[in-house]
C-alpha positions, 0 to 999 in steps of 0.5 A: 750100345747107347741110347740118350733121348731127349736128355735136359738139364738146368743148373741153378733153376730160378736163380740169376745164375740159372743156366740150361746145359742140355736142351733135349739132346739126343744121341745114338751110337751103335757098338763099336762106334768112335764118337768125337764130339767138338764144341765151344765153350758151354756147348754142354759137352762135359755135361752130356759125359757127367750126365752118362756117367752119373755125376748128376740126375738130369731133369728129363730125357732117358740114357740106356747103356746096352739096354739097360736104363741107367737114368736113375742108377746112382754114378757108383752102379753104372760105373761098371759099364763105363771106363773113363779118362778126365783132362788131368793125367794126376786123376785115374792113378794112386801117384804113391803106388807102382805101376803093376799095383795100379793096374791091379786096382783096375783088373780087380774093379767090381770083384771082391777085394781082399789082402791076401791075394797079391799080383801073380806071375800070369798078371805080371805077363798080362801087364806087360803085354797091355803096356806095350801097346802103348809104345812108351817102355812102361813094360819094363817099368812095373815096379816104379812109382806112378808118381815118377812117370811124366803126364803124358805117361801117366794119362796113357796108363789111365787110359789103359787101366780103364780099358782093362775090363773092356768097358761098354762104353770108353769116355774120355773128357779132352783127355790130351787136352793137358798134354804138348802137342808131341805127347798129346799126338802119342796118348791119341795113337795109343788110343786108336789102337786100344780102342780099335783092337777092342772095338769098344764104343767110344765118346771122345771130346776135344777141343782140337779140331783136326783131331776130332776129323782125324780120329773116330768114324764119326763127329758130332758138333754141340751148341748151346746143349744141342747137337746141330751137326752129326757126320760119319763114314767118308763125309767124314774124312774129306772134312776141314777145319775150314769145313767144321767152321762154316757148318757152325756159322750155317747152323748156329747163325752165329761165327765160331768163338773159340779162340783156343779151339780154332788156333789147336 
């Protein structure tokens, strides 16, 4: 389902500024597929996301999404194989509109848009079954204001509004990151269960290294714009963080040094 080979990209080449993100850094995953991906700071792993997603060309390498090579395909045309979820649960709603409008905007991505036709009574029932997944009572809430609903709420239904058109490949950028620990837990079970009823490829990033063992089939560890470490299936399982942190020292030849990833 996707396809990265041998991805590079430098910012500010030739400058005092000049930083390499991604080093030749390739990475298959198969469909279905639920990659988490941990790192420390500068380890590349947002940019590898903007570099699937489009937000910038990269400098050599190719990316090709269920076949189709979408490595010179502006952000806007590849968007339709992508669903993606970023750090701030204010990014991915319209806060002034209501909820039943939200996922209308959603449902309708890629088809034709007009003002005549308004939310039916077959979306409305639609929306409320997807809601429920969620667990969070939003079902009964469909006229309220998005702006109302607290963060945590408000990152669950932009997860769920990405994945209303079932998307080739589910992004999400740390996507609890900004959430408590209780509600952080709740956004990660909604997405098990979404991601797993519809066996969508998924990539996930975290800076929370027991959520990255506890969730997905497989975990990939990133440095210095490289994969150095790839794990699935019931290797995967038996991990620790003690484990993760050891695998980095061996690999890297250097100790861990990030703080906020080792604490979480």
């Amino acid at each position: 389902m996707l396809d990265i080979r041998e991805i590079s990209k430098t910012f500010n080449p030739g400058t005092v500024n000049e930083k390499t993100a991604l080093d030749g850094l390739s990475l298959q995953l198969q469909e279905g597929d639920f990659v988490t991906v941990i790192g420390g700071n500068g380890a590349g792993k947002s940019t590898m996301l903007n570099a699937v997603a489009g937000v910038w060309p990269v400098d050599a390498g190719s990316i090709v999404i269920d076949g189709v090579n979408v490595t010179r395909l502006a952000e806007h045309k590849r968007a339709k194989y992508l669903g993606r979820v970023f750090q701030d649960p204010m990014t991915g709603t319209a806060a002034s509109m209501q909820i039943e409008e939200n996922m209308a905007l959603a449902l309708r991505r890629g088809k034709r848009r007009t003002l005549k036709i308004g939310i039916t009574g077959r979306e409305r029932d639609l929306y409320k079954e997807q809601l429920r997944i969620l667990e969070l009572g939003l079902e009964d809430r469909l006229t309220a204001k998005v702006g109302l609903l607290s963060g945590g709420q408000r990152q669950a239904l932009t997860l769920l509004m990405a994945t209303l058109q079932r998307p080739k490949l589910l992004l999400l950028d740390e996507h609890t990151a900004a959430l408590d620990p209780k509600t952080a837990a709740k956004v990660l079970e909604a997405t098990d269960r979404i991601v797993n009823r519809d066996g969508l490829t998924t990539i996930m990033i975290t800076h929370n290294m027991k959520d990255a063992i506890a969730h997905g089939n497989r975990l990939v560890m990133m440095d210095a714009g490289k994969i150095i470490f790839d794990v699935s299936g019931e290797e995967k399982k038996k991990l620790t963080v003690s484990d993760l942190l050891h695998k980095f020292e061996e690999v890297s030849g250097s100790e861990f040094a990030n703080d906020r990833m080792i604490l979480s």
